[in-house]
C-alpha positions as CSV (number, residue, x, y, z in Angstrom):
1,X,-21.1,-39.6,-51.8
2,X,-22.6,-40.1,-55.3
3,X,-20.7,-40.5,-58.8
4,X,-23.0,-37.5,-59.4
5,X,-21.9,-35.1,-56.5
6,X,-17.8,-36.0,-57.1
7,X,-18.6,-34.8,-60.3
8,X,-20.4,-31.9,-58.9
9,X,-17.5,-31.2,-56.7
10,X,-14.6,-31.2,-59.4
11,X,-16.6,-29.2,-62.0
12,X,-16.9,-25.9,-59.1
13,X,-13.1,-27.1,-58.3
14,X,-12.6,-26.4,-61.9
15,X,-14.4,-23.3,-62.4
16,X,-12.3,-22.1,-58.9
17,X,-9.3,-23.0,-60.5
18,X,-9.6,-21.4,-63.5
19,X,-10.9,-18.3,-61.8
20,X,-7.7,-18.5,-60.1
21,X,-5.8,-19.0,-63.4
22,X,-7.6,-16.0,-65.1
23,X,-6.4,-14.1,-62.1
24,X,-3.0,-14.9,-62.2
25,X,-2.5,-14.0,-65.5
26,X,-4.1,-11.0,-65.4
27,X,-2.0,-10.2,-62.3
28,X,1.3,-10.8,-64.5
29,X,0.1,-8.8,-67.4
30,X,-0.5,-5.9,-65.1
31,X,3.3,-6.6,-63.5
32,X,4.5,-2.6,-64.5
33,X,1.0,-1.2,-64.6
34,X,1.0,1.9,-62.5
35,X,-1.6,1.8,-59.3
36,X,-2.9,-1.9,-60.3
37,X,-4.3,-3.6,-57.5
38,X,-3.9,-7.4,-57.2
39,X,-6.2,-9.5,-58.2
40,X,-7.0,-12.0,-55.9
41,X,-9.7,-15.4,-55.4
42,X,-11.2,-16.2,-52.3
43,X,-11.8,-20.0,-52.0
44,X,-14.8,-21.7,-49.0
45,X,-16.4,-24.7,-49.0
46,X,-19.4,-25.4,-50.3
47,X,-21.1,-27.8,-48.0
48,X,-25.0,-29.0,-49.7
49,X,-25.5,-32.5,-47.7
50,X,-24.1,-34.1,-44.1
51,X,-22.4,-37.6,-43.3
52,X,-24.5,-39.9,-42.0
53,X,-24.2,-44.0,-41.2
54,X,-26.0,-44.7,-44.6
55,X,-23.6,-42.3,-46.8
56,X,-21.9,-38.8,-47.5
57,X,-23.0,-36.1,-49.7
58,X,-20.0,-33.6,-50.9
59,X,-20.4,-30.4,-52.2
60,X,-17.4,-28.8,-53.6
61,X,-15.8,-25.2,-53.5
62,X,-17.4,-21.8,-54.0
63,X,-14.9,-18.4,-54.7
64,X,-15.0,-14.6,-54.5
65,X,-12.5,-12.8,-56.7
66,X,-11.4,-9.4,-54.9
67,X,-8.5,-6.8,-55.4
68,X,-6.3,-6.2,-52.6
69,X,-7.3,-2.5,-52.6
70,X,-5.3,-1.8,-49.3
71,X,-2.0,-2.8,-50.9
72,X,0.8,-0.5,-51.2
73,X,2.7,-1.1,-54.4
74,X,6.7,0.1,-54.1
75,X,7.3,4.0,-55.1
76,X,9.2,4.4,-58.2
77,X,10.8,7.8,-58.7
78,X,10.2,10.0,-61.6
79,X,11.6,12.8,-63.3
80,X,8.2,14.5,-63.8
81,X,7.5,17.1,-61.8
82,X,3.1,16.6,-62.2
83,X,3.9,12.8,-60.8
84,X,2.3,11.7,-57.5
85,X,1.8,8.6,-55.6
86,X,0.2,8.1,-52.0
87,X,1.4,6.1,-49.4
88,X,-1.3,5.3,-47.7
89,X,-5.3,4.2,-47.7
90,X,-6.4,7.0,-50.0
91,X,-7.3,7.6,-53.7
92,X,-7.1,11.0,-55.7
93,X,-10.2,12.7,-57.3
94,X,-10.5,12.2,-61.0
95,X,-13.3,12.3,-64.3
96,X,-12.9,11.5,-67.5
97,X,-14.8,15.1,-68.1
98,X,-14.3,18.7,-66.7
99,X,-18.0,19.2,-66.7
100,X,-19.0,16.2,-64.4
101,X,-20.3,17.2,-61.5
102,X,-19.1,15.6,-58.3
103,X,-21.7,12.8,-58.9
104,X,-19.9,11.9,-61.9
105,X,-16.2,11.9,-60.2
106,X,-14.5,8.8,-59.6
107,X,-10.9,7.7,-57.7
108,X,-7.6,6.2,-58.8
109,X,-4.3,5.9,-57.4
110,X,-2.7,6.7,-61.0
111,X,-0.6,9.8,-60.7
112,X,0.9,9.9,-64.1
113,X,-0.5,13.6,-64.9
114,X,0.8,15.6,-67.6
115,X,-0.4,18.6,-69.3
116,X,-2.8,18.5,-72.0
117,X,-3.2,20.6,-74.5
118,X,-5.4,23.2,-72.7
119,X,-3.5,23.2,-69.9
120,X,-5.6,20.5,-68.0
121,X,-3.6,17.6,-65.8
122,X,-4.5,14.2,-67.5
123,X,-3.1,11.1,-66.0
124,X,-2.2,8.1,-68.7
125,X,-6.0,6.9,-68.4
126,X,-7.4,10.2,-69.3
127,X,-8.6,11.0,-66.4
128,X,-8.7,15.2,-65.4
129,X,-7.5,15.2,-61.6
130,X,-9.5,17.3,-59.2
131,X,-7.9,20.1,-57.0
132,X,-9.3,22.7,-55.0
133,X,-8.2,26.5,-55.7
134,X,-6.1,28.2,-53.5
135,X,-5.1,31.6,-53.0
136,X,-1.5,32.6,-52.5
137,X,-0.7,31.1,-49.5
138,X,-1.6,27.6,-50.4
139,X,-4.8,27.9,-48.2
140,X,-7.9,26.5,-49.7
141,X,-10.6,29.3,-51.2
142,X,-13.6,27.3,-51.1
143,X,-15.2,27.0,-47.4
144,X,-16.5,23.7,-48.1
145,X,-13.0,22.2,-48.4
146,X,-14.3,18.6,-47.0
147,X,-16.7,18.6,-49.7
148,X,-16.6,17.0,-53.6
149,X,-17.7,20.7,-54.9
150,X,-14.9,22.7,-53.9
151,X,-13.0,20.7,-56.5
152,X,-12.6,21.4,-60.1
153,X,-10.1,20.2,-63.1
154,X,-6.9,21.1,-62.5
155,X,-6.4,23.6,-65.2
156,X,-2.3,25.3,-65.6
157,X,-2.8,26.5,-69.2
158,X,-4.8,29.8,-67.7
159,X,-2.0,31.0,-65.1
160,X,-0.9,33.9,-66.7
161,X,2.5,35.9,-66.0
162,X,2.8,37.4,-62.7
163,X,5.2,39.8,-60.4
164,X,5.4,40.5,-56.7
165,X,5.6,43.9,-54.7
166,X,8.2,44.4,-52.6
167,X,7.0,44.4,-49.1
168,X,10.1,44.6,-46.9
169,X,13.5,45.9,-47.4
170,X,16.1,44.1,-45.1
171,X,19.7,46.0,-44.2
172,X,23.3,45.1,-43.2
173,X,25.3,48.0,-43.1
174,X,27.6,50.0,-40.7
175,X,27.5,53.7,-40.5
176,X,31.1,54.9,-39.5
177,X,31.0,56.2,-36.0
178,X,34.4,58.2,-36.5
179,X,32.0,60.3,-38.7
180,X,31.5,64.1,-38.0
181,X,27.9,65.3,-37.1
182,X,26.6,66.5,-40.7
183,X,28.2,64.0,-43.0
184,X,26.0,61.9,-45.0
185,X,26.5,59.5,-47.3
186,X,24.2,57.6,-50.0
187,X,23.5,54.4,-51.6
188,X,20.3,52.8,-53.3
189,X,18.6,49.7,-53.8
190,X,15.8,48.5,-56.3
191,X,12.4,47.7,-55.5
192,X,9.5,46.6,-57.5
193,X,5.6,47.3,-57.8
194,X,2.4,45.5,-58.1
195,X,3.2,45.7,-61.7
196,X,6.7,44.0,-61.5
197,X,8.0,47.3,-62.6
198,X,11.5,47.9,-61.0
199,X,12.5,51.2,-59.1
200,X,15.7,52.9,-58.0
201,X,15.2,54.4,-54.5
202,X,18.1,56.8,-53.0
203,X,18.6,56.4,-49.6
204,X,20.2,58.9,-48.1
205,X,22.4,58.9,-44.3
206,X,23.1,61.6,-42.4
207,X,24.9,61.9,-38.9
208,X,22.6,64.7,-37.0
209,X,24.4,64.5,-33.2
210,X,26.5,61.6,-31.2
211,X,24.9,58.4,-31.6
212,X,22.4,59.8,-33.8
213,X,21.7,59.3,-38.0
214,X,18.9,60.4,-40.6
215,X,18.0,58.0,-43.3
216,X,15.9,59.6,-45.9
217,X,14.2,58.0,-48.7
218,X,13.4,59.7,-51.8
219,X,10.5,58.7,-54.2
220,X,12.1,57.2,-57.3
221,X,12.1,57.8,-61.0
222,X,11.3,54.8,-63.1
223,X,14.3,52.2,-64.3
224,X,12.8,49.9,-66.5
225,X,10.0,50.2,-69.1
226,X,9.3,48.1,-72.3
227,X,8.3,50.4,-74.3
228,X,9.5,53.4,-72.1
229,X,6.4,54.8,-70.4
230,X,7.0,58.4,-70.0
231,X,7.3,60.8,-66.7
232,X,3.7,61.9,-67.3
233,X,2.1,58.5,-66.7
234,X,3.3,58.5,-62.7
235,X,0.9,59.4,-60.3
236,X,3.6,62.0,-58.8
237,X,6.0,64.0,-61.0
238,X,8.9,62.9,-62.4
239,X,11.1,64.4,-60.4
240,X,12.2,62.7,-56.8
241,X,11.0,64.0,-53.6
242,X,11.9,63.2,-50.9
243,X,10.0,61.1,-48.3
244,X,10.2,59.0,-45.4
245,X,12.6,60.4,-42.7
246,X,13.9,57.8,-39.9
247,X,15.9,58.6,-36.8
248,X,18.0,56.2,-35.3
249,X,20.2,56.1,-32.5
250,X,22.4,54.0,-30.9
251,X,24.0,52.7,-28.2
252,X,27.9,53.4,-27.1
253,X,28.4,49.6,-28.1
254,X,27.5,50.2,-31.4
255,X,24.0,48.3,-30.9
256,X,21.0,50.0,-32.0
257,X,18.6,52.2,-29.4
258,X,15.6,52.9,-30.7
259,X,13.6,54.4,-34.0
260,X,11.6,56.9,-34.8
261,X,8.9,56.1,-35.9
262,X,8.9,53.1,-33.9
263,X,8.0,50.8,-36.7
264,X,9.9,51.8,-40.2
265,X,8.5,52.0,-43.3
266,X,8.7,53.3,-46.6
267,X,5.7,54.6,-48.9
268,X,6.0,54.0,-52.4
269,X,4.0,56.8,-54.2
270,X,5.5,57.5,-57.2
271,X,5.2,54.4,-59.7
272,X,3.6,53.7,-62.7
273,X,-0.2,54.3,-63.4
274,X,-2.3,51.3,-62.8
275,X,-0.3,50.1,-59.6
276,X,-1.4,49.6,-56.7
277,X,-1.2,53.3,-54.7
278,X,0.3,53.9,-52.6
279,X,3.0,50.4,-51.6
280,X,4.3,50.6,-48.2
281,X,7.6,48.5,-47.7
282,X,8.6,48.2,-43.8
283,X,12.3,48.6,-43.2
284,X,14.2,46.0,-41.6
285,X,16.9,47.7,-40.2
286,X,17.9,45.8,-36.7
287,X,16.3,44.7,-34.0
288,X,17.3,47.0,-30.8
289,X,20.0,46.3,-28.3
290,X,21.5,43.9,-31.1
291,X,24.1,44.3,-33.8
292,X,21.8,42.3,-36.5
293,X,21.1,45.2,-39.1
294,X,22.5,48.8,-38.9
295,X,25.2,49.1,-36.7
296,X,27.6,52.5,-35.6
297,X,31.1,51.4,-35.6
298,X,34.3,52.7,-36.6
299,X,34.9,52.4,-40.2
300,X,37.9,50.4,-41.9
301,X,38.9,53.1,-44.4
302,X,41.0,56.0,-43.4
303,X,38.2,58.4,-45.3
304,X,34.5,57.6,-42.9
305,X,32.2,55.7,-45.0
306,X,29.4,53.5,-45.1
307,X,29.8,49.7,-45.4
308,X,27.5,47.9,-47.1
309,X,26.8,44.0,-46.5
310,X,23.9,43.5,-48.2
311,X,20.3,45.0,-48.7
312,X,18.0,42.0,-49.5
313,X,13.7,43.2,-50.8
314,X,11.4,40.4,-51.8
315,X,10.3,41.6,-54.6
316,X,10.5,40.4,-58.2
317,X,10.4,41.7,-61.6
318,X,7.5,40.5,-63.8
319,X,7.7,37.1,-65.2
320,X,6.1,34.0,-67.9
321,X,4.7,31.1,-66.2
322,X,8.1,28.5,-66.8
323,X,7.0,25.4,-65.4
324,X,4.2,23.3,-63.0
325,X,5.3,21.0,-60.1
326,X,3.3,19.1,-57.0
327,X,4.7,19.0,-53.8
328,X,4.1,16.4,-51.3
329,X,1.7,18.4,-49.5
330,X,-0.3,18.3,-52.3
331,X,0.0,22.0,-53.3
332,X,0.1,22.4,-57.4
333,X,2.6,25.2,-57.6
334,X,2.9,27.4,-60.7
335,X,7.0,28.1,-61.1
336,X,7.5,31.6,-62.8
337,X,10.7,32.6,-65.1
338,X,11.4,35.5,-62.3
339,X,11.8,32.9,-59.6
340,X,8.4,33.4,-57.8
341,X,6.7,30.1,-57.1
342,X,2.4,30.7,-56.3
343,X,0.5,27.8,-55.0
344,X,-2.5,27.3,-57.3
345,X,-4.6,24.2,-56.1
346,X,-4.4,21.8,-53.3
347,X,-5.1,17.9,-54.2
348,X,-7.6,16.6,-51.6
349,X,-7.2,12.7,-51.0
350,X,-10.6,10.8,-50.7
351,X,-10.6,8.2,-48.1
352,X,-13.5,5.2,-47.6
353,X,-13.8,3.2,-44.8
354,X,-14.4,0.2,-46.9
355,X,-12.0,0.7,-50.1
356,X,-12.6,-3.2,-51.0
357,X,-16.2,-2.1,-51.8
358,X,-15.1,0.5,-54.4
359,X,-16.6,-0.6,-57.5
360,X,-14.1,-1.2,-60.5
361,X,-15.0,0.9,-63.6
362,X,-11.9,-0.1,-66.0
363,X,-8.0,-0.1,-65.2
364,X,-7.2,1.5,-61.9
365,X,-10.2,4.0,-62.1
366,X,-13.2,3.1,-59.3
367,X,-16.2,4.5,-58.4
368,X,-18.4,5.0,-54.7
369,X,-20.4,2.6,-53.3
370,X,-22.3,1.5,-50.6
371,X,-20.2,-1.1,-49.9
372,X,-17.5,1.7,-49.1
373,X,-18.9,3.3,-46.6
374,X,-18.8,7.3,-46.5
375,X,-16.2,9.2,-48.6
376,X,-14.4,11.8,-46.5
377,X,-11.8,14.3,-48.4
378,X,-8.3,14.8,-46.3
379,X,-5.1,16.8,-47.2
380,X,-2.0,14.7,-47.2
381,X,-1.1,13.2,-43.9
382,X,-4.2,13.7,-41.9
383,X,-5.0,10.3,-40.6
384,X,-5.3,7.8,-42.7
385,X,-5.0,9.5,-46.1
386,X,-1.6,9.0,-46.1
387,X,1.5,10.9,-47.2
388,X,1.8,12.4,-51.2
389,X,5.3,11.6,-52.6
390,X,6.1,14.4,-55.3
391,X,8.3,13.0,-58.5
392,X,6.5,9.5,-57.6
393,X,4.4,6.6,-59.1
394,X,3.1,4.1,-57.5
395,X,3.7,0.6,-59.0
396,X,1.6,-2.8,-59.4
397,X,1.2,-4.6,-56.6
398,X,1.8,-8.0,-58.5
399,X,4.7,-10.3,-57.3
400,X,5.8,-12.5,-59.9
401,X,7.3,-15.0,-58.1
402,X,4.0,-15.5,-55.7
403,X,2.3,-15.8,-59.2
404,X,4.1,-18.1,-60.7
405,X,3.9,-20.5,-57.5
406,X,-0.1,-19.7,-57.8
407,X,-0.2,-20.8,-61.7
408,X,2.0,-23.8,-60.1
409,X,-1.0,-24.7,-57.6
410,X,-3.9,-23.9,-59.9
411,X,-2.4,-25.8,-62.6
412,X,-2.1,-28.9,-60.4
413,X,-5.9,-28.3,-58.3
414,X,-7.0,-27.9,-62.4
415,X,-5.8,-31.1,-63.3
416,X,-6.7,-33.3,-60.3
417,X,-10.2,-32.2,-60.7
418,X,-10.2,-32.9,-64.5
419,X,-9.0,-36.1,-63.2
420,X,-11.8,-36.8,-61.1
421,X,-14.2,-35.7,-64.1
422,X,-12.5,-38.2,-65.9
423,X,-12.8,-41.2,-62.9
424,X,-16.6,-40.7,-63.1
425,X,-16.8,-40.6,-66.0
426,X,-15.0,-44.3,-66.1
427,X,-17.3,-45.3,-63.4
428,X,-20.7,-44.4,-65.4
429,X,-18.8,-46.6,-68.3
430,X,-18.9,-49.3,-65.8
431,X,-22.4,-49.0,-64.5
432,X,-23.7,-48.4,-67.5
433,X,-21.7,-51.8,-69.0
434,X,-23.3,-53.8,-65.7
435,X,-26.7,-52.8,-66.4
436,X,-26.4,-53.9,-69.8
């Protein structure tokens, strides 16, 4: 091997080293960035000649430098409620604009989102995360839910109040067996419209023969009104009628025997204008041959009367919008002052076969490539997305201590190399003196 090539050789050993130097220390400055990916240098010999009787030629060291894209960095919990991290293989949808198109999106692991001032989820780089509307349920509007255009900016600031209807009506009473045929007795519960507007309804029960009771619902009058909306702006007049009959009878165990109608249910007619007409409420009252709604047993008090346990509706009064959470399956849920929680958008998680052949734009924000095969959008948990952690962040992948004993390595390969620099350079010295 020449003077020339052992140079040759320790100036690529150099450049390795210090590749491997810059890497460490930008690994330790990135030691509490969130979603940073190590950096890492991938060293191979560099062989340019063969050994042979008459000599050897050397060639040196060649390097790659690649983040360790498939790393998961340890969870840190928040107390954000607009935090994420995934533990897993796959990346969230981001741009650094709401009107990119999905050419224009890119992917990061950084779920620091809070909201901006128009209501928009930014993450601490800036970047809008992508979700894909949903209606109510949580299930996904767009039919092209594997695809980059059902996605759009995650935008909170235009969720307006809201209320919810009530749709059932759930009893727990007894009506007193010991009760003479033609007593009735009456109690009433509130229930609310499309509007959130609340209503009294009067329920009304009456023994008709053994084993057998009338409940009777009257049309309300309205309860609540800022300002008061007066009796001419119902659809029906003022003044309660009364509705919806059911019969039930029951068993001589006290257990229920049948309805009629067979399904019960209550039609809400008389509400204010501008609701939806007319609301139909179904009446839980028991299941048959059970003791697990309206029951007939003797009553407790020396004068019959009805007991009441409870009567549960799902309804809710109207309500602001009071706060904005993500859930870990990846449902961005819009919390209301009245308790009703809506599920606005659902946070897809892009997945690449190849996610080493991302291509790095700036801090922990990459872009598609060839190199990383096809992009396929998953929900949370489906194969190897992996799972989203709600109050979460995922942190920097670096190690310290493995750092430091890198910088310890480099340092040394560094200086042996200068070293060797150096010997040559004594060597042409030396030559060059012989020549002379």
């Amino acid at each position: 091997m020449s003077i020339t090539a052992a140079i040759g050789s320790a100036v690529s050993g150099l450049r390795a080293y210090g590749a491997q130097l810059s890497a460490v220390s930008e690994n330790l400055a990135n030691s509490n960035t969130i979603a940073f990916k190590n950096r890492e240098i991938d060293f191979n010999s560099l062989v340019v000649g063969n050994t042979t009787r008459s000599g050897f030629s050397g060639g040196g060291v060649i390097f790659r430098a690649h983040q360790e894209m498939e790393s998961q960095g340890l969870l840190k919990t928040t107390d954000s409620s607009t935090d994420i991290a995934i533990n897993g293989r796959g990346f969230l949808v981001v741009s650094d604009d709401v009107t990119n198109t999905p050419s224009a999106f890119n992917y990061s692991r950084n779920g620091n989102f809070t909201k901006d001032a128009d209501g928009f989820l930014v993450n601490s780089e800036g970047m809008f995360l992508m979700g894909q509307r949903t209606d109510d349920t949580g299930a996904i509007i767009s039919l092209a839910s594997n695809d980059l255009t059902s996605t759009e900016a995650v935008n909170v600031g235009s969720v307006a109040g809201t209320a919810q209807a009530t749709t059932e009506l759930r009893f727990d009473l007894n009506l007193p067996a010991n009760a003479g045929i033609g007593d009735n007795y009456n109690n009433s519960v509130q229930i609310f419209d499309a509007l959130g507007v609340a209503h009294q309804i009067t329920i009304n029960w009456e023994k008709t023969a053994t084993n057998t009771w009338r409940a009777t619902f009257q049309q309300p009058t309205q309860v609540d009104t800022v300002p008061p909306v007066p009796s001419a702006d119902y659809l029906v007049g003022a003044l309660p009628s009364l509705t919806d009959v059911i019969d039930i009878t029951f068993n001589g165990d006290g257990t229920i025997a049948g309805f009629v109608p067979a399904i019960p249910q209550f039609t809400l007619t008389n509400f204010v204008a501008g609701a939806l007409a007319p609301q139909t409420v179904s009446l839980d009252l028991g299941t048959v041959g059970l003791t697990d709604g309206v029951t007939q047993f003797s009553g407790t008090t020396v004068i019959p009367d009805i007991e009441i346990f409870f009567i549960d509706q799902d309804g809710v009064r109207f309500g602001q919008l009071s706060s904005v959470e993500i859930n870990g399956e990846g449902l961005v849920e819009a919390i209301f002052e009245n308790g009703v929680i809506l599920p606005i958008y659902r946070i897809p998680i892009a997945t690449f076969q190849n996610p080493r052949g991302l291509t790095h734009i700036n801090g922990t924000i990459y872009d598609e490539s060839d190199d990383a095969g096809v992009l396929v959008l998953k929900r949370p948990g489906q194969g190897d997305a992996g799972d989203m952690i709600a109050n979460a962040l995922e942190m920097s992948t670096t190690d310290t201590a493995e750092e430091f004993n890198k910088m310890i390595i480099s340092q040394q390969a560094y200086a042996a190399n200068a070293q060797v620099v150096s010997t040559a350079d004594e060597l042409f010295d030396e030559l060059l003196a012989a020549v002379r």
